[in-house]
DSSP file (Angstrom, degrees, kcal/mol; ACC not computed):
  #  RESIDUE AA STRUCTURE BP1 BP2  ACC     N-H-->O    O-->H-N    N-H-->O    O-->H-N    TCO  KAPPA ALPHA  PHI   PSI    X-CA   Y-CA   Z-CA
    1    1 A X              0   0    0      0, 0.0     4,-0.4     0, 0.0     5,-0.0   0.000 360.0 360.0 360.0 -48.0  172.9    7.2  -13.7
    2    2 A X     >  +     0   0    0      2,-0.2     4,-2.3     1,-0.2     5,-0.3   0.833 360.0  52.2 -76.5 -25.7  174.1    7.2  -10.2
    3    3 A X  H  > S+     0   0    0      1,-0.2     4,-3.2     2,-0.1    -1,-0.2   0.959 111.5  51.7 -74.6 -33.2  170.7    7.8   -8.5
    4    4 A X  H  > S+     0   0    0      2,-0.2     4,-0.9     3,-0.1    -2,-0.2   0.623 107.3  52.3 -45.5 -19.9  169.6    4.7  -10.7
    5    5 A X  H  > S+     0   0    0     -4,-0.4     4,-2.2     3,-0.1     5,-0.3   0.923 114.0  45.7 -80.4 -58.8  172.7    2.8   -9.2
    6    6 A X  H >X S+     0   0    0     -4,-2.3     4,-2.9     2,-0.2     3,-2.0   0.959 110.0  49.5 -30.4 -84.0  171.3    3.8   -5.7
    7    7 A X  H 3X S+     0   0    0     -4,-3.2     4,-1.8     1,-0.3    -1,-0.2   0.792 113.4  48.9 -39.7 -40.4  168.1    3.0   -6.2
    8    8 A X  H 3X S+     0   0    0     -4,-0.9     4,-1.3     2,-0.2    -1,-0.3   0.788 109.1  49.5 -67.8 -24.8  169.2   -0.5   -7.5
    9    9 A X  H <X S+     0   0    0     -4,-2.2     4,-1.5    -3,-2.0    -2,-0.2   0.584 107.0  57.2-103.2 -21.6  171.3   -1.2   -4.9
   10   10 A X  H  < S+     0   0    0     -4,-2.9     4,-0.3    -5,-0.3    -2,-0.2   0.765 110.6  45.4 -65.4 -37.3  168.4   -0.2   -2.5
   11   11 A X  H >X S+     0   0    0     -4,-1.8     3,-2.7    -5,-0.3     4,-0.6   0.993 106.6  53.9 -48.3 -65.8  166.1   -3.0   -4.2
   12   12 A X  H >X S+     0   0    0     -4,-1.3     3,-1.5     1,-0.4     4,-1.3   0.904 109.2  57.4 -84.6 -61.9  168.7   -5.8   -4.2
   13   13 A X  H 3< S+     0   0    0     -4,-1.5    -1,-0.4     1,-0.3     4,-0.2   0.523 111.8  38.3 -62.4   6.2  168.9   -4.9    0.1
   14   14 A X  H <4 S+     0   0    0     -3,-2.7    -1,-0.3    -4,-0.3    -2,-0.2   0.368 106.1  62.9-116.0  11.4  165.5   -5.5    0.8
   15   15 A X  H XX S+     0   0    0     -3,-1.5     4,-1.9    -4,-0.6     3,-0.7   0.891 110.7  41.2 -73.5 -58.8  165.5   -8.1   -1.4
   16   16 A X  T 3< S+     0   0    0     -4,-1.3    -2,-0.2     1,-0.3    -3,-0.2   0.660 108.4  58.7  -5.6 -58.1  168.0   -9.4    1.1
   17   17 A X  T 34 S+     0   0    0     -5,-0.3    -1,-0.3    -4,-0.2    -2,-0.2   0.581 107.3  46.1 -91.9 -11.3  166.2   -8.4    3.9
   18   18 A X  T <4 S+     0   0    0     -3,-0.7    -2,-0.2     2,-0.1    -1,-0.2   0.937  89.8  82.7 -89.9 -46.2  162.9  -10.6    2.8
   19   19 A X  S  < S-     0   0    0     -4,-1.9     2,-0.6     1,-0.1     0, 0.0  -0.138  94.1-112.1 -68.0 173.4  164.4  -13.9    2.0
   20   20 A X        -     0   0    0      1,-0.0     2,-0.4     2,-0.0    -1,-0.1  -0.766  24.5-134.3-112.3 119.7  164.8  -15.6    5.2
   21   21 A X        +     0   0    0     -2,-0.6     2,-0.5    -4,-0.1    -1,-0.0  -0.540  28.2 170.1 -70.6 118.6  168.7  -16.3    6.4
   22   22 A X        +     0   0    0     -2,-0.4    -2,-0.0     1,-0.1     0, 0.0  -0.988   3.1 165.7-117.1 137.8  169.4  -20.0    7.7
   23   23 A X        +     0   0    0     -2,-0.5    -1,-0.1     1,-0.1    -2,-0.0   0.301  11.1 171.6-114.1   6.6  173.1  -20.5    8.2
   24   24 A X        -     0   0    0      1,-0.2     2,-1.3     2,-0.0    -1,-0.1   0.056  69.0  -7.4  47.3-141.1  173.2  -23.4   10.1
   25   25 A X  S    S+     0   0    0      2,-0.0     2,-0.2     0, 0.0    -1,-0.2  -0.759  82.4 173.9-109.1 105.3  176.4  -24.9   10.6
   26   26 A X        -     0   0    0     -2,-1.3     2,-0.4     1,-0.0    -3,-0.1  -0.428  25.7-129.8 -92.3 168.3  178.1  -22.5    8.2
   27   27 A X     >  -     0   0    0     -2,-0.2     4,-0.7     1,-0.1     5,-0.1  -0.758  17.0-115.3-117.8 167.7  182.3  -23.0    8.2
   28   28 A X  H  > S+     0   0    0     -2,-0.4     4,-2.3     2,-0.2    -1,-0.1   0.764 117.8  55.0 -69.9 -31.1  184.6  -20.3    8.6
   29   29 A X  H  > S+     0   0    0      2,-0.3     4,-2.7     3,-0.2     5,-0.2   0.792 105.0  50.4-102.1 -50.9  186.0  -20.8    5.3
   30   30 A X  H  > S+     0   0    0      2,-0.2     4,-1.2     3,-0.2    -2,-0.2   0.712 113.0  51.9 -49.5 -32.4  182.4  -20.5    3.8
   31   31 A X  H  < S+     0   0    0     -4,-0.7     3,-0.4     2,-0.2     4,-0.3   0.974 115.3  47.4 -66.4 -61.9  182.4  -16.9    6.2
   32   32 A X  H >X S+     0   0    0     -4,-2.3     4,-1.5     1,-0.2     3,-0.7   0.758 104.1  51.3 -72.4 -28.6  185.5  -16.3    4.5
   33   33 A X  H 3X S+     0   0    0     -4,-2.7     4,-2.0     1,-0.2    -1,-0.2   0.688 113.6  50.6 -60.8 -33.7  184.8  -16.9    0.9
   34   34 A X  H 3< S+     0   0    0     -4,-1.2    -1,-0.2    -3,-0.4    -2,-0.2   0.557 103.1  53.2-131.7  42.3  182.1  -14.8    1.2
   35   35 A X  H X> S+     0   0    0     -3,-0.7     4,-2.6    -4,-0.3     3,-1.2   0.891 109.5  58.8 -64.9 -84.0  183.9  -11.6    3.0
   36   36 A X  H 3X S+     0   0    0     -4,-1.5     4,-2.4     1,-0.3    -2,-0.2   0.714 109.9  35.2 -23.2 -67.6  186.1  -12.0    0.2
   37   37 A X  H 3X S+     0   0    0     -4,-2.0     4,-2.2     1,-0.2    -1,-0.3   0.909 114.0  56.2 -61.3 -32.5  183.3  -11.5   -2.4
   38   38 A X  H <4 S+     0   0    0     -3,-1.2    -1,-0.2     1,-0.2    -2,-0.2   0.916 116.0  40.5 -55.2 -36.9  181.4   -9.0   -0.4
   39   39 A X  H  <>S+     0   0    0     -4,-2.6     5,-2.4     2,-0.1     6,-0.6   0.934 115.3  51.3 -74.2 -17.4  184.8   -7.0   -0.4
   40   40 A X  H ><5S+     0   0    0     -4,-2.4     3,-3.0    -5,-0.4     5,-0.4   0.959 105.6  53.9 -51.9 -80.0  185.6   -7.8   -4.2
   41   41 A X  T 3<5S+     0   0    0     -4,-2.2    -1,-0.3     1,-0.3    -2,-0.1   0.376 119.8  35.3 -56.9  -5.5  182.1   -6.7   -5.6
   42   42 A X  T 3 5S-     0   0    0     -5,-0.2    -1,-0.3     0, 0.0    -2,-0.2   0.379 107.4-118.8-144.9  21.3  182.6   -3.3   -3.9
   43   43 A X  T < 5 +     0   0    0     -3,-3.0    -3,-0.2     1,-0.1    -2,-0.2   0.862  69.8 134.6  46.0  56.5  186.6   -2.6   -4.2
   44   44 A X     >< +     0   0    0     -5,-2.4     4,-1.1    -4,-0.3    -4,-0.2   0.370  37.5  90.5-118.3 -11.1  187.0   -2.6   -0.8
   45   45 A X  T  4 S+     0   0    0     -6,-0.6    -1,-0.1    -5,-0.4    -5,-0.1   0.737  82.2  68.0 -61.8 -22.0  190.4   -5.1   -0.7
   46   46 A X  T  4 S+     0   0    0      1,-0.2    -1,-0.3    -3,-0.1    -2,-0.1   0.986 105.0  37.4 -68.8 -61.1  192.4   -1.8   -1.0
   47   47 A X  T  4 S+     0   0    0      1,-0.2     2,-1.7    -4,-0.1    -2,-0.2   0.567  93.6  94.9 -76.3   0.2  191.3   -0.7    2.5
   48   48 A X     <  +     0   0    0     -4,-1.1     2,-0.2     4,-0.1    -1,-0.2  -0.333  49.9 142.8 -58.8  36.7  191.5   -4.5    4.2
   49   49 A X     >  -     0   0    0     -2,-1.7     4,-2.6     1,-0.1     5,-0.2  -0.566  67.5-108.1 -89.8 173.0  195.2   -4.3    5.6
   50   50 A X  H  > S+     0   0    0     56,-0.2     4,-2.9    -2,-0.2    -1,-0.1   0.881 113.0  51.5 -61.1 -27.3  195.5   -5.9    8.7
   51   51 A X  H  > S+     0   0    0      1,-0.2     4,-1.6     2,-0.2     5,-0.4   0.991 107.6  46.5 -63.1 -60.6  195.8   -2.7   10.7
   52   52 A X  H  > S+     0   0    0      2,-0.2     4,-2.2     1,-0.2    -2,-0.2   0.880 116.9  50.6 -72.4 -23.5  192.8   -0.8    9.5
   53   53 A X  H  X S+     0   0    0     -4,-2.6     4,-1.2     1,-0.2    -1,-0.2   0.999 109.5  54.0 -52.7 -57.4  190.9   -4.5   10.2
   54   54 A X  H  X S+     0   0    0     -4,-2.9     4,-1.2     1,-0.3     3,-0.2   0.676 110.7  40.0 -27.2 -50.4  192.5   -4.6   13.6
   55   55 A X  H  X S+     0   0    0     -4,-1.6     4,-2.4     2,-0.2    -1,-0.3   0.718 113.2  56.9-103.1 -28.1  191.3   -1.3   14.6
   56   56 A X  H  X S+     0   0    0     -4,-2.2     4,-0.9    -5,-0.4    -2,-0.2   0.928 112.9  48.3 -42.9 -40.9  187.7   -2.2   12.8
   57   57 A X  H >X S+     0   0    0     -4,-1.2     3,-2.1     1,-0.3     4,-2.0   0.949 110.1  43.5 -70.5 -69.0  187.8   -5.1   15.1
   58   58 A X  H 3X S+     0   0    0     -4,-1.2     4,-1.6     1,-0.3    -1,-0.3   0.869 107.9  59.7 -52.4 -69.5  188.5   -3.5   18.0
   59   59 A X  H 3X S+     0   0    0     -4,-2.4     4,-0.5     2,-0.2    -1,-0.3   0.861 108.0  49.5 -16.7 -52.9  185.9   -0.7   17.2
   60   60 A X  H XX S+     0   0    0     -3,-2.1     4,-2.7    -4,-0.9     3,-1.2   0.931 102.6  61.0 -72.4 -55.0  183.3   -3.6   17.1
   61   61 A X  H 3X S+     0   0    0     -4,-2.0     4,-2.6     1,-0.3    -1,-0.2   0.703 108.1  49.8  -1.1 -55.1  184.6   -4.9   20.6
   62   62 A X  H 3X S+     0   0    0     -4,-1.6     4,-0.7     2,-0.2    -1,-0.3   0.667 105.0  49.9 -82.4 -34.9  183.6   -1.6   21.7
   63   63 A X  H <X S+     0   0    0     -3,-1.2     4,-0.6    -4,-0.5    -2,-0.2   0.684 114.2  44.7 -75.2 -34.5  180.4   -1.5   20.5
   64   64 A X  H >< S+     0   0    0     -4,-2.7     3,-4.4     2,-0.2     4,-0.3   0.967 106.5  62.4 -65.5 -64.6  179.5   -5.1   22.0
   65   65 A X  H >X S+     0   0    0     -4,-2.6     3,-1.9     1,-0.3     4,-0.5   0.775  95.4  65.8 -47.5 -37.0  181.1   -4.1   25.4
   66   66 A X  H 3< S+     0   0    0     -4,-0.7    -1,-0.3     1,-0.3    -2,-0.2   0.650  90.2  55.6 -97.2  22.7  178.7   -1.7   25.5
   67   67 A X  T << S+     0   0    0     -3,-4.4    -1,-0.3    -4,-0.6    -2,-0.2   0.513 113.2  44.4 -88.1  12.1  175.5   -3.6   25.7
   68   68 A X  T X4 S+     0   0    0     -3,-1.9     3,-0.8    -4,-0.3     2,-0.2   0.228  88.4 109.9-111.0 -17.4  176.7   -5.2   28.5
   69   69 A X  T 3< S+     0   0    0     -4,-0.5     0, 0.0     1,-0.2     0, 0.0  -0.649  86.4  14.6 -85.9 129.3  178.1   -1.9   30.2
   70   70 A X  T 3  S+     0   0    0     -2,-0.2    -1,-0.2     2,-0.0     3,-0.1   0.310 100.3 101.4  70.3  14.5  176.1   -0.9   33.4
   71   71 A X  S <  S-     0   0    0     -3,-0.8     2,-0.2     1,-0.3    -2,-0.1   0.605  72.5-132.8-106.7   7.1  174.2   -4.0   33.8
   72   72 A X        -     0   0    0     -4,-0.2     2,-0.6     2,-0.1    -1,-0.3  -0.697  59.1 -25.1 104.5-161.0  175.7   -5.9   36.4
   73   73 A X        -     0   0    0     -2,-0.2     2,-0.9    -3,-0.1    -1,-0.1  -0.880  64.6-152.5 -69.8 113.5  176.4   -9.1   36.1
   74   74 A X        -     0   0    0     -2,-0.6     4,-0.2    -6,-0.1     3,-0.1  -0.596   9.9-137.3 -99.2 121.4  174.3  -11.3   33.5
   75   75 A X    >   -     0   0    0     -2,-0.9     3,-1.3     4,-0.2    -1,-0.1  -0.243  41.9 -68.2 -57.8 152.6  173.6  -15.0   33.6
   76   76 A X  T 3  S+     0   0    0      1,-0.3     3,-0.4     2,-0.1    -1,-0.1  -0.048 120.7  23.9 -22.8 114.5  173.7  -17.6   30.9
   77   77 A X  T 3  S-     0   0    0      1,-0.2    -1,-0.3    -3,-0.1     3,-0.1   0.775 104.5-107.9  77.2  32.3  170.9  -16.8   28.6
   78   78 A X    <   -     0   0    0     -3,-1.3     3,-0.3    -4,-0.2    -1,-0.2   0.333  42.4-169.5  -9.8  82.4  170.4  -13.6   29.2
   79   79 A X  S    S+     0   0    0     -3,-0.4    -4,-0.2     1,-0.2    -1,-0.1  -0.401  83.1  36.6 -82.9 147.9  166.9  -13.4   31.3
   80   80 A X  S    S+     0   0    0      1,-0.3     2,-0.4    -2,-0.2    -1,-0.2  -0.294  92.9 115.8 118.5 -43.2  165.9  -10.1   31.5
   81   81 A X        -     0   0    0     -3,-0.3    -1,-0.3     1,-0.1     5,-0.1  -0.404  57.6-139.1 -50.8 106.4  167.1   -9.5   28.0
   82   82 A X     >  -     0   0    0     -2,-0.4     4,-2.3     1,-0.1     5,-0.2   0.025  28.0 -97.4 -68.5-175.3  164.4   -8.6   25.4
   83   83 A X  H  > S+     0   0    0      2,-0.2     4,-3.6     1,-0.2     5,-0.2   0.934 120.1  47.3 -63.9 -44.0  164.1   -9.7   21.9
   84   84 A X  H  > S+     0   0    0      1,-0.2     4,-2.6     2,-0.2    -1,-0.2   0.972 106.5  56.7 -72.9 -37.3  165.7   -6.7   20.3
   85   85 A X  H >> S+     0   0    0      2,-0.2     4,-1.3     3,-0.2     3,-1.0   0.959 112.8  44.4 -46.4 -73.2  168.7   -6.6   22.6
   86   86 A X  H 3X S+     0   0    0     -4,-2.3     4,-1.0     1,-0.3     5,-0.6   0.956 111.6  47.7 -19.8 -73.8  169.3  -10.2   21.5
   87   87 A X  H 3X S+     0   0    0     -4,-3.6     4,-1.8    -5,-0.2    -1,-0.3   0.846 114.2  49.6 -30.6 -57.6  168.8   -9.4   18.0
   88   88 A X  H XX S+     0   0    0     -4,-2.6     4,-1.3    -3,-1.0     3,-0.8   0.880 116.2  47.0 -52.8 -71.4  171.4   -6.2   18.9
   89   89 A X  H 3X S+     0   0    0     -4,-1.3     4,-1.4     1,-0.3     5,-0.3   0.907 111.8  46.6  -8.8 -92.6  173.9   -8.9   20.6
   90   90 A X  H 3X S+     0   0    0     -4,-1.0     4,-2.5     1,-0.2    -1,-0.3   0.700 112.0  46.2 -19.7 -52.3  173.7  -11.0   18.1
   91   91 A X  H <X S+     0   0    0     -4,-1.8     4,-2.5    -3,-0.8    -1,-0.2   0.993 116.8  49.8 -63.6 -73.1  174.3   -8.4   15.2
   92   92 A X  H  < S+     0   0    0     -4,-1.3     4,-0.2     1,-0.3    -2,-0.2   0.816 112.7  43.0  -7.2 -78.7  177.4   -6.8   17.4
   93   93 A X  H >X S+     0   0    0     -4,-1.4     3,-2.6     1,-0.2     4,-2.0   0.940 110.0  60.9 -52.1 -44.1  179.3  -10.4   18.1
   94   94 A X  H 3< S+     0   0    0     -4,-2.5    -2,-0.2     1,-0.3    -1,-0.2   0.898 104.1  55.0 -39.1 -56.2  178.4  -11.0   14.0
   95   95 A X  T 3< S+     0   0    0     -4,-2.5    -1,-0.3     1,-0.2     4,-0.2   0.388 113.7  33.0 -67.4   4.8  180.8   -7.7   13.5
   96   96 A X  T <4 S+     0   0    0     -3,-2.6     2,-0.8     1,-0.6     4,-0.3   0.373 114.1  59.2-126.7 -11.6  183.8   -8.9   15.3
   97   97 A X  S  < S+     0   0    0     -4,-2.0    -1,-0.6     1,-0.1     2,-0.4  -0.963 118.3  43.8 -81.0 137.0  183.3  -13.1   14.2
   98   98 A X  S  > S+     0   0    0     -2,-0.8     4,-2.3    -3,-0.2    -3,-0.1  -0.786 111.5  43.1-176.9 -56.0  183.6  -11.3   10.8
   99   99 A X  H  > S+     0   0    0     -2,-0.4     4,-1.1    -4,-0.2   -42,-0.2   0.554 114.1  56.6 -68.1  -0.7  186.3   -8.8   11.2
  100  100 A X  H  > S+     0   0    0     -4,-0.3     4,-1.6     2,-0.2    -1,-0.1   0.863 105.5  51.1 -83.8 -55.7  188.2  -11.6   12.9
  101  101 A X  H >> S+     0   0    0      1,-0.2     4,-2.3     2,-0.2     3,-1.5   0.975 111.3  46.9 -35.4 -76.0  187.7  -13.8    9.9
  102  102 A X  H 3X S+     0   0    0     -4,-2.3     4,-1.8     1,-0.3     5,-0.3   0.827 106.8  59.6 -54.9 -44.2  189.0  -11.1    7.4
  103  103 A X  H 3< S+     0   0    0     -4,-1.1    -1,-0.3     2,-0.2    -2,-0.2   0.678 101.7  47.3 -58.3 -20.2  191.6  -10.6    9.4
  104  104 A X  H XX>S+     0   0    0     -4,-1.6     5,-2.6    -3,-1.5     3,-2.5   0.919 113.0  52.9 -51.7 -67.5  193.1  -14.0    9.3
  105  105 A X  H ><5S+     0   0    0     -4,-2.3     3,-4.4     1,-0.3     4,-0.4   0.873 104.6  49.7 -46.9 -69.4  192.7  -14.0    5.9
  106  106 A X  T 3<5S+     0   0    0     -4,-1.8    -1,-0.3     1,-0.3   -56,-0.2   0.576 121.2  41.5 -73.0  -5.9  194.6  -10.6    5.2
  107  107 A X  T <45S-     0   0    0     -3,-2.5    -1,-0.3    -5,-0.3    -2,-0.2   0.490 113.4-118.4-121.3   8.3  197.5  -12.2    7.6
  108  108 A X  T <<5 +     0   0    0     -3,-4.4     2,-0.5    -4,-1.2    -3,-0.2   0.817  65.1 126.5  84.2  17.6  197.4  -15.6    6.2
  109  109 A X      < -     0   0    0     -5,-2.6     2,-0.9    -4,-0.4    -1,-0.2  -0.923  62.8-116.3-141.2 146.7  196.5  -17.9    8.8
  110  110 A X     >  -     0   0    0     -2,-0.5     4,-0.9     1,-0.2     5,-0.4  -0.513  21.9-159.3 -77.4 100.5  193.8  -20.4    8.8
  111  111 A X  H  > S+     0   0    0     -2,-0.9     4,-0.9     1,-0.2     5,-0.3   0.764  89.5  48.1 -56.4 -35.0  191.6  -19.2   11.5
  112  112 A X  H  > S+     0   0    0      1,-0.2     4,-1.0     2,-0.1    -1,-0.2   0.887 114.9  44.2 -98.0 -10.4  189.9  -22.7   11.9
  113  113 A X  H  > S+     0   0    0      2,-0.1     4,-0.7     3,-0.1    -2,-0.2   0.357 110.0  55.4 -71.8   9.9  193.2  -24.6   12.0
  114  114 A X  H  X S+     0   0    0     -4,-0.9     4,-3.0     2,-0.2     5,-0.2   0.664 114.1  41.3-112.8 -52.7  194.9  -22.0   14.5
  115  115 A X  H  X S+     0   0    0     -4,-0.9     4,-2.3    -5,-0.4     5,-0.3   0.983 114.5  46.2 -66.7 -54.1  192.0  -22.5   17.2
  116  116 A X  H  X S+     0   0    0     -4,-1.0     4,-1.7     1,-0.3    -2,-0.2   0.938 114.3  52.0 -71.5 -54.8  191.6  -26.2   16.9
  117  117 A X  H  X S+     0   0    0     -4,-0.7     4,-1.7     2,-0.2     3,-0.4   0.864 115.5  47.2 -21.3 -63.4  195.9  -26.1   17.2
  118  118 A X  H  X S+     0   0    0     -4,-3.0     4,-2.9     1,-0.2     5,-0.4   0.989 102.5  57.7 -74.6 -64.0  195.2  -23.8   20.4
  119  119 A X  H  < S+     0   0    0     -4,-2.3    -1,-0.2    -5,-0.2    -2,-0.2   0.735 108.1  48.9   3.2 -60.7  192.5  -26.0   22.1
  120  120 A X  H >X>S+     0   0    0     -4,-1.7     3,-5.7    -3,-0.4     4,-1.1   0.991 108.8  56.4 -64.5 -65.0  195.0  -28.7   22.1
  121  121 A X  H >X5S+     0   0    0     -4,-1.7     4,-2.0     1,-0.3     3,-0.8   0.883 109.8  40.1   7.3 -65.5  197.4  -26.2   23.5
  122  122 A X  H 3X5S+     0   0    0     -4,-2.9     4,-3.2     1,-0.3    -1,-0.3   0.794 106.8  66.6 -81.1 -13.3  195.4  -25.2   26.5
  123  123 A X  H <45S+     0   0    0     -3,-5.7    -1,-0.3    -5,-0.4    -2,-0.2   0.564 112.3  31.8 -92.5 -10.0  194.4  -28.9   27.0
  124  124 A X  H <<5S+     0   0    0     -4,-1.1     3,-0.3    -3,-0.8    -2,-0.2   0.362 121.2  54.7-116.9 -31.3  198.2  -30.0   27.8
  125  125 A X  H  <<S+     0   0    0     -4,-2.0     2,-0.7    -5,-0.6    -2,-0.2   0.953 126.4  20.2 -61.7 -65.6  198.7  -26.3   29.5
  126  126 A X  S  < S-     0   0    0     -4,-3.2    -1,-0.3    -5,-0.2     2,-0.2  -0.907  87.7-167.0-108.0 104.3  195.4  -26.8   32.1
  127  127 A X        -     0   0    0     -2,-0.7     2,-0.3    -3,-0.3    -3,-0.1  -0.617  31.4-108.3 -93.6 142.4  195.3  -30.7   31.9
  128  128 A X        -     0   0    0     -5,-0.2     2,-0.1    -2,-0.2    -1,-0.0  -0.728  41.9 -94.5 -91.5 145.8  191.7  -31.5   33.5
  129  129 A X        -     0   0    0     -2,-0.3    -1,-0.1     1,-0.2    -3,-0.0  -0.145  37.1-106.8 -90.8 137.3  191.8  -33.0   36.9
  130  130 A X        -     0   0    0     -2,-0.1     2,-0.3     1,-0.1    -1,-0.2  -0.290  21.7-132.9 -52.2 134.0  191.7  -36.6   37.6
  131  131 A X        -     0   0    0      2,-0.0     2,-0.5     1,-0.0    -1,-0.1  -0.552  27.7-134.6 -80.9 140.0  188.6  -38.0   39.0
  132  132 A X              0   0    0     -2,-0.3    -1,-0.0     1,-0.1     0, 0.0  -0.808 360.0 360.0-113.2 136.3  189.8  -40.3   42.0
  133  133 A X              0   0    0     -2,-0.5    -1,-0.1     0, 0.0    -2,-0.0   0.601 360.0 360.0 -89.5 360.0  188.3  -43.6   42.2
């Protein structure tokens, strides 16, 4: 029974892995709705406190910083960078927008009202300088 479970649950990810991902302009709330199910469907909500996210997070942090670690400085659009490093990026930042998400959730606070709330924030903090006429 269980090597049947395996086996199914190995179909169903390359099943995954063929159809073709667009997300577009996907919302945070759409991100979050389906963290939520991902964690549901595999009774994972137990281990989701805000701490053990935190330290997930932070884990992931760690794993981006180091594709970046011994290279210098990199410019905007990181030439020099191959495809699979992108891809690698990409995957990395995915794992901390993700644990970031879930962690909002697991503390209650609306991740995309909290930014757009800070924005303003910073825009009355560092007011941008007048243009002289």
């Amino acid at each position: 029974m269980e090597g049947e479970q395996k086996a199914a649950g190995a179909a169903a990810a390359m099943e995954v892995e063929k159809k073709e991902v667009v997300a577009g302009d996907v919302s945070l709330k759409e991100l979050s709705k389906k963290l939520d199910d991902f964690a549901k469907e595999r009774d994972w909500e137990k281990y989701h406190s805000p701490r053990n996210l935190l330290l997930a997070m932070i884990g992931e942090v760690g794993e981006l910083s180091e594709l970046f670690m011994w290279k210098g400085e990199v410019a905007k659009g990181l030439p020099g960078w191959g495809e699979a490093e992108k891809e690698h990026l990409g995957e990395e930042l995915s794992d901390v927008l993700l644990y970031l998400i879930r962690l909002s959730d697991m503390c209650g606070v609306d991740l995309g009202d909290a930014a757009t709330r800070k924005i303003v924030k910073n825009a009355v903090k560092y007011p941008a300088p007048t243009k002289k006429a």
